[in-house]
KOLLUM-392560 format. One record per atom (N, C-alpha, C): residue in one letter; x, y, z. Coordinates in steps of 0.1 Angstrom, whole numbers, plus 5000, padded with zeros to 4 digits. Layout:
N
AXYZ;...
END
This chain:
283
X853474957525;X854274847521;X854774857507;X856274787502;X856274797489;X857074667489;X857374677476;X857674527474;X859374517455;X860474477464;X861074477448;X860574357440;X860974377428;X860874277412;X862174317406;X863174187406;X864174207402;X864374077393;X863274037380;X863673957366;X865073907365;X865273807370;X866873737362;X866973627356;X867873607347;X867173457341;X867573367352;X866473217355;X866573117359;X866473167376;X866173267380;X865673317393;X865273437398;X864673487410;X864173567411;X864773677424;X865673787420;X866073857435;X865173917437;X864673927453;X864074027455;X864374107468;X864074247466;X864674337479;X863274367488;X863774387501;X862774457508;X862774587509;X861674657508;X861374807505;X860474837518;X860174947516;X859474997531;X858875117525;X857275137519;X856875247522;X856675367529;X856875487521;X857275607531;X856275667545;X856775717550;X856175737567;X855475887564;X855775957552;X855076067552;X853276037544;X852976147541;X851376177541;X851276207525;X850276137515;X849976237505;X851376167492;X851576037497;X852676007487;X852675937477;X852675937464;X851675887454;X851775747453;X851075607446;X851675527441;X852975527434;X854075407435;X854875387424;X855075247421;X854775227406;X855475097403;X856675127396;X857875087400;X859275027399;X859674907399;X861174917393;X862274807396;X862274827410;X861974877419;X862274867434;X861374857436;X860374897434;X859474927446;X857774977436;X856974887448;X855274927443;X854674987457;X854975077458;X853875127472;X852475157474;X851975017482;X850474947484;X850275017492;X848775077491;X848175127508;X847274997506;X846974967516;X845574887518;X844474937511;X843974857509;X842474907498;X841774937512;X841174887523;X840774987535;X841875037548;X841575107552;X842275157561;X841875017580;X842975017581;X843274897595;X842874817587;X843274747570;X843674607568;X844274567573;X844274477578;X844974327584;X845974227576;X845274167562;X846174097556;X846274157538;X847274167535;X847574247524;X848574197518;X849374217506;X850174157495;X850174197483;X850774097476;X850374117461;X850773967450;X850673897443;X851373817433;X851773907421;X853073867413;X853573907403;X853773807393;X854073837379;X854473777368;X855173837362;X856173767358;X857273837347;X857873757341;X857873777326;X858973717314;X859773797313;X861173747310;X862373817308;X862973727301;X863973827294;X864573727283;X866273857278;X867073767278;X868573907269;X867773997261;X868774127265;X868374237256;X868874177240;X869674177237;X870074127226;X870273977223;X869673927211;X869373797207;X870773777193;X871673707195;X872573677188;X872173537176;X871373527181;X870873397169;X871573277170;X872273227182;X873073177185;X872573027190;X871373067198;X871172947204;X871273007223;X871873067223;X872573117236;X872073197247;X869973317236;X869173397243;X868973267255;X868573307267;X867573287275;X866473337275;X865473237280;X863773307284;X863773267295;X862673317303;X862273267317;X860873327321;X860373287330;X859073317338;X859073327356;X858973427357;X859173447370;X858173477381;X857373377387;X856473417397;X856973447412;X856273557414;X856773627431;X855273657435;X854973647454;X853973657462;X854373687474;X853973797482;X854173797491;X852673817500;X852673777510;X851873777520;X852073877535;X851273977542;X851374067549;X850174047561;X850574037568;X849774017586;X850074147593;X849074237594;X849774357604;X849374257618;X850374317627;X850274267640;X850074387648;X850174467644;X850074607654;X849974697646;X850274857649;X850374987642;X851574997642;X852774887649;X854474917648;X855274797637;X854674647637;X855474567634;X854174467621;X854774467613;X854474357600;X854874277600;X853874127602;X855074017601;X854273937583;X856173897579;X855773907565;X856173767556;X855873687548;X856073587544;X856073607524;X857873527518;X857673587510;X858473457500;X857573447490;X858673327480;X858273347460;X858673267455;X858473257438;X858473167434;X858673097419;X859173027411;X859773057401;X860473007397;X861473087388;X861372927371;X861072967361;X860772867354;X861272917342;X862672807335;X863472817323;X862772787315;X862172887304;X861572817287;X862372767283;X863572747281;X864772687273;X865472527281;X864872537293;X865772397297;X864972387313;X863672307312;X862972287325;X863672227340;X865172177333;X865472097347;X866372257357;X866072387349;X866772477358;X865372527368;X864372467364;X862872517372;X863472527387;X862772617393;X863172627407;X862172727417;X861872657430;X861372797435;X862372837441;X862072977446;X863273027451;X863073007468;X864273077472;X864073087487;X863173127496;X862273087504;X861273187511;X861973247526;X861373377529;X861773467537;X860473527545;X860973507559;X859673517566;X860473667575;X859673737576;X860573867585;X858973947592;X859774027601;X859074127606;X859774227605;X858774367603;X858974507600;X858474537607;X859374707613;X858974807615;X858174917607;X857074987611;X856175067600;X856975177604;X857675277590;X858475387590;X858075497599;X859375537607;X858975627614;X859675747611;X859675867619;X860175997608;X861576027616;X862776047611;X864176117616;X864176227611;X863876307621;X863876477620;X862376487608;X862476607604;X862276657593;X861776617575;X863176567574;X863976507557;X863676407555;X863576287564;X864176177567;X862976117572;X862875967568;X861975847579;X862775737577;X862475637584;X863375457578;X862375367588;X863075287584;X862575157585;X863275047589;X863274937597;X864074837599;X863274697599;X863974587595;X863574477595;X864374297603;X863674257606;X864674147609;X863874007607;X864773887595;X863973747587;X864873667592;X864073547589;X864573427583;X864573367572;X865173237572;X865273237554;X864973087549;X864273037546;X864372887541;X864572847525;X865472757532;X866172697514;X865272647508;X864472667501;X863572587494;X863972607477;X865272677478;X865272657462;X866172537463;X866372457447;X867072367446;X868672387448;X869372547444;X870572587443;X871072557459;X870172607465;X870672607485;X870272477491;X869472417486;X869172297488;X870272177484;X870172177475;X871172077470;X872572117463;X873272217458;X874372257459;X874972297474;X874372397475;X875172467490;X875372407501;X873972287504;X873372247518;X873272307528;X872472427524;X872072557533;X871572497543;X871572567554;X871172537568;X869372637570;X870072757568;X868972887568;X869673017569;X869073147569;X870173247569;X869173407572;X870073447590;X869073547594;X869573687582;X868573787583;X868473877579;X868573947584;X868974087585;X868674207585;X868374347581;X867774467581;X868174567568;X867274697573;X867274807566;X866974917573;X866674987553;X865775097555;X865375207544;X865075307551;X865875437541;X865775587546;X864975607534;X864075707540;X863175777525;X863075927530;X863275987517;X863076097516;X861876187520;X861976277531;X860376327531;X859776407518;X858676317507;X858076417494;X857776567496;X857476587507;X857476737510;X858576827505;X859876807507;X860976827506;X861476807488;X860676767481;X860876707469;X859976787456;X860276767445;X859376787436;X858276677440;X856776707435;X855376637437;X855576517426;X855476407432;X855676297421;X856976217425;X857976267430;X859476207430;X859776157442;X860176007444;X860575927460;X861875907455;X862475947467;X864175867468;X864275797479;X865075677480;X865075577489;X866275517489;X866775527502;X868375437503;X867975297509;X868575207513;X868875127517;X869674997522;X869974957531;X871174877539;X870774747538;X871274627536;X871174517542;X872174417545;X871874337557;X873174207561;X872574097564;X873173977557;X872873817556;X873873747564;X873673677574;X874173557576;X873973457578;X874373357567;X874273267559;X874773117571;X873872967574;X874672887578;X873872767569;X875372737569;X875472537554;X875872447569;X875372337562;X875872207563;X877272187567;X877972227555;X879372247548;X879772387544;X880772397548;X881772547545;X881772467532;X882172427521;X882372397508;X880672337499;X880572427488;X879372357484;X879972197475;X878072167467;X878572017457;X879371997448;X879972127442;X880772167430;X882072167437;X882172197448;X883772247453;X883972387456;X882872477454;X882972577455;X883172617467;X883372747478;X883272757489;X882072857488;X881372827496;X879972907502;X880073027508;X878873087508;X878673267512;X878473237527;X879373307538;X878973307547;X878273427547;X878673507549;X877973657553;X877873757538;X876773867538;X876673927526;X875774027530;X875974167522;X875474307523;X875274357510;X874074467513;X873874527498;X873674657503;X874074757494;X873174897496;X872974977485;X871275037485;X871375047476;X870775187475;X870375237463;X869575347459;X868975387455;X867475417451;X865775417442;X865475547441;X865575587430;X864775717427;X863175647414;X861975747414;X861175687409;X860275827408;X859775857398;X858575917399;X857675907390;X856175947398;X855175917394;X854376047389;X853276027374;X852976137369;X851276107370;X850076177368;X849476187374;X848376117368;X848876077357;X848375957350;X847975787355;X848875807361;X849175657366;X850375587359;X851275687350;X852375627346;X854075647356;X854975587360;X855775587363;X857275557358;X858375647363;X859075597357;X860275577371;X861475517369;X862175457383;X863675417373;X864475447385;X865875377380;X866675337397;X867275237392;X867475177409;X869175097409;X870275117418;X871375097417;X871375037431;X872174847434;X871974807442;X873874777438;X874674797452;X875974747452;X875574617462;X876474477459;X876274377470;X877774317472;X878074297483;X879074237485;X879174077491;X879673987490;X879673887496;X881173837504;X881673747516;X882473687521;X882173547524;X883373447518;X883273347515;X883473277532;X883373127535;X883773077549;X885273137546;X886173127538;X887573147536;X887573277535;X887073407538;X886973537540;X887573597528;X886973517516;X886873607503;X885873687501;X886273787498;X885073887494;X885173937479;X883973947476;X883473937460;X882374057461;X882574167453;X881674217450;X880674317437;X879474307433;X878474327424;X877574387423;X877374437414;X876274567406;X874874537404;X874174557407;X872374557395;X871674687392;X871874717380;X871374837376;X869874837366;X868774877373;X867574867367;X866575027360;X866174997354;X865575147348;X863575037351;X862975087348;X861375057344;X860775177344;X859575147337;X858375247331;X856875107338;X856575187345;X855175117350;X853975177349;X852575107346;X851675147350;X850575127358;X850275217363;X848775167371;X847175147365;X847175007360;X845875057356;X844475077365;X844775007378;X843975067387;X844275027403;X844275027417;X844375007425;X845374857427;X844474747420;X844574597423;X845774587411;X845674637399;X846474577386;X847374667383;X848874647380;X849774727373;X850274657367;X851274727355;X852074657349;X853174697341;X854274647339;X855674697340;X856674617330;X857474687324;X858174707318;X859774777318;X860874677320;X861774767321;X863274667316;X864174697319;X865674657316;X866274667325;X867274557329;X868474537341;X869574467340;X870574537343;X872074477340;X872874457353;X873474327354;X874274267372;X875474247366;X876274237372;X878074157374;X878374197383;X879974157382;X880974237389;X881174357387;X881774397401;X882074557399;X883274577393;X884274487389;X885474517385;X885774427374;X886574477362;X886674347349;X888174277356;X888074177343;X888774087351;X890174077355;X890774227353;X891774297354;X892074297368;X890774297374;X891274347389;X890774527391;X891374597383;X891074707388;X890174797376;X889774797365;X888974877362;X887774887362;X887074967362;X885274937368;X884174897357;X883574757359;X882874727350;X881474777355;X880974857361;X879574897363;X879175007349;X877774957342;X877574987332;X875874997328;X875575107325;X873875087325;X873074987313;X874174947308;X874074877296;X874974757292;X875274677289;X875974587283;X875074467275;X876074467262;X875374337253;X875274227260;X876374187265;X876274057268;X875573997280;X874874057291;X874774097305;X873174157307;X873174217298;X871574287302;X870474197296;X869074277306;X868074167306;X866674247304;X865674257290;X864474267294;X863074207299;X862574317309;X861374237309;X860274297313;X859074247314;X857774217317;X856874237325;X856074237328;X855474247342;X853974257350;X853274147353;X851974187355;X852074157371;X851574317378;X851274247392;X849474297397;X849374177405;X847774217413;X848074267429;X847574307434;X847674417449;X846374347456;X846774307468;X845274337476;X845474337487;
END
């Protein structure tokens, strides 16, 4: 099983990951991905809670830094040797202005445990639901709920330098509101996709290091489509089975400035980027 941590101020993304189907694959803590074996073998219920402060890379003295605190937990029921069924939510808590507190959305899904394509190759598939329980879908949007879908390819390590996972991944949202128009006037996400890409390795220490590129697209009820970047680096460590802890930087927008056509994807930006933090527990 793995699990993303994706720090933003005033909430928390998080992706589904899928531990690899091969043998002999080390731990990694990343911006993508922490891959949990069970502390025994035919565990039953498994997870982890997280903690993270984040805050702008750059502080202008302005008044204008954000802070935040971000708790994430997920919960794991194996049902078989094929399917995980999985329950998953946070809170997301402004130091600078408590009325943006929020938990976020919870996501209940079932997985497939990775299986191998050819050789190179194993993946994974999943299919959720989604409950509004943050305040943004709740009371802006008047979210209804929103199925999921999504799949991960991983590289067989064998095939790799010792230490090093690469991981793609697909996913598709459809979204149903109340209202095609949210409380502001805005119009709402019907449908929305991401794909993305994780490289990470681990050295024999227990230290890691990861960099992760997620493209997402969204279409509006009015079939606008809008689409955005998250680019994460982190340095993790393991201090032992149950405890890690992490440290990294991540930058989101649009993929395009406001020109329309030139490409704002950037591993850095003052104004945009975010560090942070990170204690998680495993069990």
């Amino acid at each position: 099983m793995s699990f993303a941590i994706r720090p933003i101020l005033g909430f928390l993304i998080s992706a589904l990951m899928a531990a690899p189907a091969f043998a002999n694959n080390a731990s990694v803590t990343s911006a993508t991905s922490v891959i949990q074996a069970p502390k025994k073998d035919g565990r039953r219920w498994s997870g982890f809670i997280n903690s993270s402060y984040s805050t702008n890379m750059i502080d202008y003295e302005d008044g204008t830094r954000g802070e935040s605190m971000d708790y994430m937990a997920r919960f794991n029921l194996k049902l078989n040797n094929t399917f995980t069924a999985r329950v998953q939510g946070g809170y997301a808590q402004d130091l600078k202005d408590s009325q943006n507190d929020s938990f976020s959305n919870t996501t209940f899904s079932v997985n497939r445990t990775p299986f191998a394509l050819g050789k190179r190759l194993s993946m994974n598939y999943r299919a959720g639901l989604v409950a509004p329980t943050s305040k943004d879908a709740q009371k802006r949007q008047n979210m209804i709920t929103a199925l999921t879908t999504g799949t991960t390819f991983i590289v067989n390590p064998d095939y790799l330098i010792s230490g090093l996972d690469i991981t793609a991944t697909l996913g598709f949202n459809r979204n149903f509101h109340q209202y095609e128009t949210a409380l502001d006037g805005s119009v709402n996400t019907e449908y929305s996709s991401n794909q993305g890409l994780s490289f990470a390795y681990s050295f024999a220490n227990g230290i890691s290091l990861s960099a992760d590129f997620v493209h997402m697209n969204t279409w509006s009820y009015q079939r606008v489509m809008r689409d955005s970047f998250d680019f994460s680096q982190e340095i993790g460590y393991e201090i032992n089975p149950t405890f890690s802890v992490a440290m990294g930087h991540t930058n989101s927008g649009s993929t395009l400035k406001p020109n329309g056509t030139d490409s704002n994807i950037e591993i850095l930006d003052e104004d945009s980027s975010i560090v942070y933090g990170s204690v998680t527990v495993v069990f």
